[in-house]
N, CA, C and O atoms as a GROMACS GRO file, in nm:
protein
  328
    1UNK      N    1  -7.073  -4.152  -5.183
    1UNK     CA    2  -7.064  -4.009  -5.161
    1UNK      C    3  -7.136  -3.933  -5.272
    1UNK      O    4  -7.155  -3.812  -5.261
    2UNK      N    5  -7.174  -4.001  -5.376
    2UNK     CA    6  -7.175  -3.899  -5.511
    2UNK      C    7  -7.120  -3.801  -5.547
    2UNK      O    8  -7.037  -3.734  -5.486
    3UNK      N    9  -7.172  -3.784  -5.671
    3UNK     CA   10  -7.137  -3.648  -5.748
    3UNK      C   11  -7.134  -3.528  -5.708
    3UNK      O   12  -7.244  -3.473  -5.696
    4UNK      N   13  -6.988  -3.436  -5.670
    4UNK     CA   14  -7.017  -3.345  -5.653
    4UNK      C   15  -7.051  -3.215  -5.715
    4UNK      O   16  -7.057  -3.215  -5.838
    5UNK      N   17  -7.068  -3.136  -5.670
    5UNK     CA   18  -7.119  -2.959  -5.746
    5UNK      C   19  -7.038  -2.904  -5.676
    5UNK      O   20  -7.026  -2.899  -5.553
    6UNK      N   21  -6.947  -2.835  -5.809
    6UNK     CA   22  -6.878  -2.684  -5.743
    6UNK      C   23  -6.915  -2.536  -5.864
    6UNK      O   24  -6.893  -2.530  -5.985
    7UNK      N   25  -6.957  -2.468  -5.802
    7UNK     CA   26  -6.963  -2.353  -5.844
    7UNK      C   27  -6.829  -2.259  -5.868
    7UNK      O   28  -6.726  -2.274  -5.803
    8UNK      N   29  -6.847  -2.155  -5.978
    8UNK     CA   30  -6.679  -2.103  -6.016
    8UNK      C   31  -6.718  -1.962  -6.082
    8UNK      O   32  -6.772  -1.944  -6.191
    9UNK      N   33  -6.680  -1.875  -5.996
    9UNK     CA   34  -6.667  -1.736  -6.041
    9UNK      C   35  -6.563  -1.727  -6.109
    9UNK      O   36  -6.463  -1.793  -6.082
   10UNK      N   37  -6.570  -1.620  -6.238
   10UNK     CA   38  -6.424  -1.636  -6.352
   10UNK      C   39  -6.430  -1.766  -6.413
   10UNK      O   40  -6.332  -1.802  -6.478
   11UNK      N   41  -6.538  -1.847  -6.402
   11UNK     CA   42  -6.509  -1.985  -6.500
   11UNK      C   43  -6.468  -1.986  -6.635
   11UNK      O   44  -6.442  -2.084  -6.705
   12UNK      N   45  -6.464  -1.828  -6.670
   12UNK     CA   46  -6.437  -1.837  -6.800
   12UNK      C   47  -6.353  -1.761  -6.800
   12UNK      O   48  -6.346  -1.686  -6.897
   13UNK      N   49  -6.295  -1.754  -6.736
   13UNK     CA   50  -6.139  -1.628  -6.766
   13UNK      C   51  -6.057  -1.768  -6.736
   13UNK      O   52  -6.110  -1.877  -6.718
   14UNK      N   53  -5.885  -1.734  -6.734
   14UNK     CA   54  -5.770  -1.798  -6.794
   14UNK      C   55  -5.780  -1.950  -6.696
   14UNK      O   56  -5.779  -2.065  -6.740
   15UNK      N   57  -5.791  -1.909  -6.563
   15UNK     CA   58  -5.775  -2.056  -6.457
   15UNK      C   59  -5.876  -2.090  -6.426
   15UNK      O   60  -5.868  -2.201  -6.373
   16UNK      N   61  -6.023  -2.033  -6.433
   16UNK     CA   62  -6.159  -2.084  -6.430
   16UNK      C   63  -6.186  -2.189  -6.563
   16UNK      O   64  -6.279  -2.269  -6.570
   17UNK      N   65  -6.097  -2.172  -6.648
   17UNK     CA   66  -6.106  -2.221  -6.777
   17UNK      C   67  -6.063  -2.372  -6.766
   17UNK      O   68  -6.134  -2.472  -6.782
   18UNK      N   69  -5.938  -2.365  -6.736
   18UNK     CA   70  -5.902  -2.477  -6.697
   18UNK      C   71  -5.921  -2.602  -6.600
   18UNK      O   72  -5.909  -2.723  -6.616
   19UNK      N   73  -5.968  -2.498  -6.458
   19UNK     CA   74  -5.987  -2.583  -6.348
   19UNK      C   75  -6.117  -2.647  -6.407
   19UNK      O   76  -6.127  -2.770  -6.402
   20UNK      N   77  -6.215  -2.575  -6.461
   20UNK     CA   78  -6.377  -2.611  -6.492
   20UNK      C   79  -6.314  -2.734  -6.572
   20UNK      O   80  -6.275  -2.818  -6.490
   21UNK      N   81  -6.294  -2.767  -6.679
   21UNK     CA   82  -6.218  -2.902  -6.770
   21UNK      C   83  -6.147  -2.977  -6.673
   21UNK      O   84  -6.210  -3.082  -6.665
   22UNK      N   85  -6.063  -2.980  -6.606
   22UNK     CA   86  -6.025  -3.077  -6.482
   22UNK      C   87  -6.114  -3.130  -6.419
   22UNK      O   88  -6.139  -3.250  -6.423
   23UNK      N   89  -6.181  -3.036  -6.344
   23UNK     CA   90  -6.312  -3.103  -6.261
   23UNK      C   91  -6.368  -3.180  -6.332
   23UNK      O   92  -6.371  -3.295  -6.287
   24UNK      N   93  -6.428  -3.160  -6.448
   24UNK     CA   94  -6.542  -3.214  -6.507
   24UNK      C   95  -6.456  -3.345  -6.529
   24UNK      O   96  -6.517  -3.444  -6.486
   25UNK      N   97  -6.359  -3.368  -6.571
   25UNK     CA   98  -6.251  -3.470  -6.589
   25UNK      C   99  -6.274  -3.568  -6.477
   25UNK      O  100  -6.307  -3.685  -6.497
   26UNK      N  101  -6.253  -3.510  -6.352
   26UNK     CA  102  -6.304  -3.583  -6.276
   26UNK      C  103  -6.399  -3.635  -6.216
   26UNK      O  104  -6.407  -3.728  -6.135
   27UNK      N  105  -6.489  -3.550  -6.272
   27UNK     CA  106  -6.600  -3.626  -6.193
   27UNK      C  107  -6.689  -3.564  -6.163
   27UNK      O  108  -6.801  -3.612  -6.143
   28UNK      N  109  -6.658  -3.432  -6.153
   28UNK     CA  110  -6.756  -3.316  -6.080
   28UNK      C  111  -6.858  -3.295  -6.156
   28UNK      O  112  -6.859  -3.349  -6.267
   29UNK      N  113  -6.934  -3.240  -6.129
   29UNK     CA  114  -7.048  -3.090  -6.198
   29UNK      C  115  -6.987  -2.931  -6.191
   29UNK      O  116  -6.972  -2.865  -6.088
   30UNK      N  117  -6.969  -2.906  -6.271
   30UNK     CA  118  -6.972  -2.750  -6.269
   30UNK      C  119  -7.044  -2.669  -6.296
   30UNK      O  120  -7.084  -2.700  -6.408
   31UNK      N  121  -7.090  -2.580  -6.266
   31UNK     CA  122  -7.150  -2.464  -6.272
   31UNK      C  123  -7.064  -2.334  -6.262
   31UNK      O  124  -6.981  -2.304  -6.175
   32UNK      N  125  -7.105  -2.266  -6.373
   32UNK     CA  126  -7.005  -2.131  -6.380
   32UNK      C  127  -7.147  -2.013  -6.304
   32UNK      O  128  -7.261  -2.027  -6.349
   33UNK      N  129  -7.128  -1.938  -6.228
   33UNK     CA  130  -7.107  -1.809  -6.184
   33UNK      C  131  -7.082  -1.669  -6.260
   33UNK      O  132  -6.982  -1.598  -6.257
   34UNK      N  133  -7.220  -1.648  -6.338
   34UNK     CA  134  -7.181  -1.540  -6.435
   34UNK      C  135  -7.259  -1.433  -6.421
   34UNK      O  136  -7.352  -1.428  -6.340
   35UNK      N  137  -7.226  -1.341  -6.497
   35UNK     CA  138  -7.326  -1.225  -6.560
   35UNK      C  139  -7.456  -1.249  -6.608
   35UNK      O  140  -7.573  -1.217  -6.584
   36UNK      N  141  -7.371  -1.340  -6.706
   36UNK     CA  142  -7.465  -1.346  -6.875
   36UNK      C  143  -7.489  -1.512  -6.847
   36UNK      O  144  -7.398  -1.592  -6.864
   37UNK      N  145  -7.576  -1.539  -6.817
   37UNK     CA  146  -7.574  -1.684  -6.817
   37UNK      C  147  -7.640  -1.740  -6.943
   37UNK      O  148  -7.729  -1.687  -7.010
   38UNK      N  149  -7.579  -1.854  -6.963
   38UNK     CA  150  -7.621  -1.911  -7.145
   38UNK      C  151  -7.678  -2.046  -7.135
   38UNK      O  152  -7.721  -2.104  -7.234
   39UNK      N  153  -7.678  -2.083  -7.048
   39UNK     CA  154  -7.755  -2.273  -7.010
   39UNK      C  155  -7.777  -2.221  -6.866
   39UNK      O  156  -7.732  -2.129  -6.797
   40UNK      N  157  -7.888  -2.344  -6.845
   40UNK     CA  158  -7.983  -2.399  -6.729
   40UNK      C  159  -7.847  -2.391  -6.579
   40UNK      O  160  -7.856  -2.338  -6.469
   41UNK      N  161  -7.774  -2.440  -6.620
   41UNK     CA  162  -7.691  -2.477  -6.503
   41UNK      C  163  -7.560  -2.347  -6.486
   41UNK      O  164  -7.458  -2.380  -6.427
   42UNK      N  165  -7.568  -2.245  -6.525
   42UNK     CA  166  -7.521  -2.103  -6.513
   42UNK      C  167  -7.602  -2.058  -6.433
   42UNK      O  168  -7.720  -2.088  -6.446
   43UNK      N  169  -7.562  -1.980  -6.337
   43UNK     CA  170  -7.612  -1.905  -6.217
   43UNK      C  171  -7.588  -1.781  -6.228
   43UNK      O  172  -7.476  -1.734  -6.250
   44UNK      N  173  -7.696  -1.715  -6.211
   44UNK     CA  174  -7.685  -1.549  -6.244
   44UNK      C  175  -7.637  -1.496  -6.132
   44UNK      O  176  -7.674  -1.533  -6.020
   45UNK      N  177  -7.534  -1.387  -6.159
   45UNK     CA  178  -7.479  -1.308  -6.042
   45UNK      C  179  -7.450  -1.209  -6.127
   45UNK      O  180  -7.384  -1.210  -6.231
   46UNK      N  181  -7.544  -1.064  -6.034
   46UNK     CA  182  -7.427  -0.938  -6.079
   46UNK      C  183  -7.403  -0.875  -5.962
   46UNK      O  184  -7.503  -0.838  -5.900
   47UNK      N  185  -7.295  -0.853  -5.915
   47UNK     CA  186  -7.185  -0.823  -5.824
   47UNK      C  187  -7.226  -0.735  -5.833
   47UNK      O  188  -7.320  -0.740  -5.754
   48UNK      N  189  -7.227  -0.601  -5.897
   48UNK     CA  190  -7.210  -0.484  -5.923
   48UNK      C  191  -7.358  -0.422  -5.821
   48UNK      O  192  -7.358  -0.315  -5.759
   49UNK      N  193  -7.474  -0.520  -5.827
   49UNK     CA  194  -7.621  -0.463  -5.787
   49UNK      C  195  -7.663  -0.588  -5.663
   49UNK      O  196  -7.779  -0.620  -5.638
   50UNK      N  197  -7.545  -0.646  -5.598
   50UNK     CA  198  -7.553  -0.683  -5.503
   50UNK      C  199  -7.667  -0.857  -5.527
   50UNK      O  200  -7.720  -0.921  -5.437
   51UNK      N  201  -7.670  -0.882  -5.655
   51UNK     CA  202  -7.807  -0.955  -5.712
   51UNK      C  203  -7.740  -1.106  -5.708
   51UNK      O  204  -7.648  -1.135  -5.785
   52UNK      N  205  -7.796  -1.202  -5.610
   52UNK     CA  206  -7.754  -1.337  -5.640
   52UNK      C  207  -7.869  -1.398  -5.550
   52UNK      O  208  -7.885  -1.396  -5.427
   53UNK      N  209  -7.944  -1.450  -5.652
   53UNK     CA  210  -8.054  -1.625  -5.533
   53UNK      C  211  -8.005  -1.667  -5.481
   53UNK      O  212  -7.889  -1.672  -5.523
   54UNK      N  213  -8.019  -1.717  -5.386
   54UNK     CA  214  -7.912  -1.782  -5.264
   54UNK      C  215  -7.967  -1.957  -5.300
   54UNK      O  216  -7.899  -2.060  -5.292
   55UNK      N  217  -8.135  -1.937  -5.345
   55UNK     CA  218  -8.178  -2.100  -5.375
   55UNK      C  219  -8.094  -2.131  -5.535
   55UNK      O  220  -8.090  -2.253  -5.547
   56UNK      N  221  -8.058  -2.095  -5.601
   56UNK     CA  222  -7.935  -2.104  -5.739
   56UNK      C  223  -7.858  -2.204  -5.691
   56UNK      O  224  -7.831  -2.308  -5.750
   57UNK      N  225  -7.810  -2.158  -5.542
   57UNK     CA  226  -7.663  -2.259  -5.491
   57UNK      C  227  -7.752  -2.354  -5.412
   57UNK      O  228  -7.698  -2.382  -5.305
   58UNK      N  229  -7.836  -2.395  -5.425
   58UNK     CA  230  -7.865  -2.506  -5.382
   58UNK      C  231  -7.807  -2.635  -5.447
   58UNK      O  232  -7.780  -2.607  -5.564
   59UNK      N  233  -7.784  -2.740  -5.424
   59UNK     CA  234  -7.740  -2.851  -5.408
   59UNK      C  235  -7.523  -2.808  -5.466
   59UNK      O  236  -7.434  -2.883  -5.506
   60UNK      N  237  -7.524  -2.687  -5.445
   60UNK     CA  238  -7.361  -2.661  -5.493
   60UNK      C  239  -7.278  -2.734  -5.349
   60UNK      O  240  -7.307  -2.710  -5.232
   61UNK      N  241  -7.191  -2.808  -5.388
   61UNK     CA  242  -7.080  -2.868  -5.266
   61UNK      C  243  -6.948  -2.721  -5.219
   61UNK      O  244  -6.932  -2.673  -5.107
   62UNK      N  245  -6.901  -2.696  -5.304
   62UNK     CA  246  -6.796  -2.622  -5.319
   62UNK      C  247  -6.838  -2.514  -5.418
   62UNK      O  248  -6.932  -2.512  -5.497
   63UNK      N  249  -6.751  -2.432  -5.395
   63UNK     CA  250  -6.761  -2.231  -5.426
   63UNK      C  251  -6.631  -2.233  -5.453
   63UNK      O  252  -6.565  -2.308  -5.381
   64UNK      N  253  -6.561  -2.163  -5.552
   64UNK     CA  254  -6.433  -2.111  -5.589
   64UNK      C  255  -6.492  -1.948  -5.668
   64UNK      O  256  -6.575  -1.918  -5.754
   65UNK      N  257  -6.406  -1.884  -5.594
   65UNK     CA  258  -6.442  -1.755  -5.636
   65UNK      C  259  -6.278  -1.696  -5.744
   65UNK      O  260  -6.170  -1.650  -5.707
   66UNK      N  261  -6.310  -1.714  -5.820
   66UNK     CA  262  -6.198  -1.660  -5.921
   66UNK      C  263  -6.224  -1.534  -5.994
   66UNK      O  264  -6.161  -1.517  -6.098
   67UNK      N  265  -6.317  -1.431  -5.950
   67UNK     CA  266  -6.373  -1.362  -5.995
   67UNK      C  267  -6.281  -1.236  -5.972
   67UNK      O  268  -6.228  -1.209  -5.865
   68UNK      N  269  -6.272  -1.175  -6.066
   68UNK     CA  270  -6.175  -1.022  -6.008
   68UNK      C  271  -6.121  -1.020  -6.198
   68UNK      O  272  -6.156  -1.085  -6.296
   69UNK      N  273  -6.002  -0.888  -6.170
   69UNK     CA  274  -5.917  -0.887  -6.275
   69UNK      C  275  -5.858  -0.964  -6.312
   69UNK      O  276  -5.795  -1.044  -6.244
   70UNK      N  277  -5.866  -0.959  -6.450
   70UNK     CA  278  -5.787  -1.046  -6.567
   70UNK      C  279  -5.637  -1.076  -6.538
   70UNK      O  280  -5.558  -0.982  -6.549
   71UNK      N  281  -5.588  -1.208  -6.499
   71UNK     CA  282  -5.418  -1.221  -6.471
   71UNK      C  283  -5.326  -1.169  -6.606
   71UNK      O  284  -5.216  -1.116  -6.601
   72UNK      N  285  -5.421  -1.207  -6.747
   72UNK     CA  286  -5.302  -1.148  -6.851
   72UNK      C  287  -5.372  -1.044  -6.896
   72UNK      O  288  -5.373  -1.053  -7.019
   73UNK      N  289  -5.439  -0.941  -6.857
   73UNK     CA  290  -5.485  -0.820  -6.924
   73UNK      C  291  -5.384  -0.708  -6.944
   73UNK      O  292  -5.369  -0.638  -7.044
   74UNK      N  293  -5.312  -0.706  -6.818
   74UNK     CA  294  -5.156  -0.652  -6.843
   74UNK      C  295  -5.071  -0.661  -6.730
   74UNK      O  296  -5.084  -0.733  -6.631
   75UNK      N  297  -4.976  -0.575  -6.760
   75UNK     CA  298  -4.853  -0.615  -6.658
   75UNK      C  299  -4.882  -0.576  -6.518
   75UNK      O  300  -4.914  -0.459  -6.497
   76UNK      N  301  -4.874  -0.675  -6.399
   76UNK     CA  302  -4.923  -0.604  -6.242
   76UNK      C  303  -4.815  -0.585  -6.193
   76UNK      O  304  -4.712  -0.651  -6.185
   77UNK      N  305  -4.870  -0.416  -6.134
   77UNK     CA  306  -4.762  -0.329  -6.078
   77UNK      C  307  -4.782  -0.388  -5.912
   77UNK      O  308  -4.833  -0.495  -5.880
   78UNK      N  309  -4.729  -0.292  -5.829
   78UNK     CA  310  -4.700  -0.347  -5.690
   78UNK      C  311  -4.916  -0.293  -5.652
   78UNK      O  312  -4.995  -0.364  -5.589
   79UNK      N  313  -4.937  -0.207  -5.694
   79UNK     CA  314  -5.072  -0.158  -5.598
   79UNK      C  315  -5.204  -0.261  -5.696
   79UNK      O  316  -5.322  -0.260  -5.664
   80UNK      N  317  -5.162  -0.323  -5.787
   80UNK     CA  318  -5.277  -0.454  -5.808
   80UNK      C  319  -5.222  -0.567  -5.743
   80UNK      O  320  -5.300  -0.661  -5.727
   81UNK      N  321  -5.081  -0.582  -5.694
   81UNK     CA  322  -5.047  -0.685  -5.663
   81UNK      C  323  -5.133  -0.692  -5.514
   81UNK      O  324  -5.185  -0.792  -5.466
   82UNK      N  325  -5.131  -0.603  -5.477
   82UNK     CA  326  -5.166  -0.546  -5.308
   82UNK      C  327  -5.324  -0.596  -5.316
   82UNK      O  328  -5.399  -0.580  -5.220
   0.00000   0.00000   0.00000
């Protein structure tokens, strides 16, 4: 079957953090899903201007989108919970 590729929006916020170190644990490739990309295998995305290569996700198996607000930035009321 080989090696797979998953891509990870938020790879670097609190559970992108972690899951990315598991995977790789197992076996995977990761690729983080960023802004600011800092190595070859970071994929540029800015959300904000609609901007993502679609050939970037080439050979990616799996997508996890963890991208959004910070879980410990502060306390969530009922209308972030929503």
């Amino acid at each position: 079957m080989g090696e797979k590729t998953v891509a990870i929006t938020g790879a670097s916020g609190l559970l992108g953090t972690y899951l990315s170190k598991y995977l790789t644990s197992e076996g995977y490739k990761v690729r983080a899903i960023t802004r600011n990309p800092k190595t070859p295998d970071e994929i540029f995305w800015n959300p904000d201007e609609g901007e993502l290569n679609p050939a970037d996700l080439k050979g990616v198996d799996i997508l996890i989108n963890y991208g959004g607000e910070p879980l410990t930035a502060k306390r969530w009321n009922a209308e972030q919970k929503a």
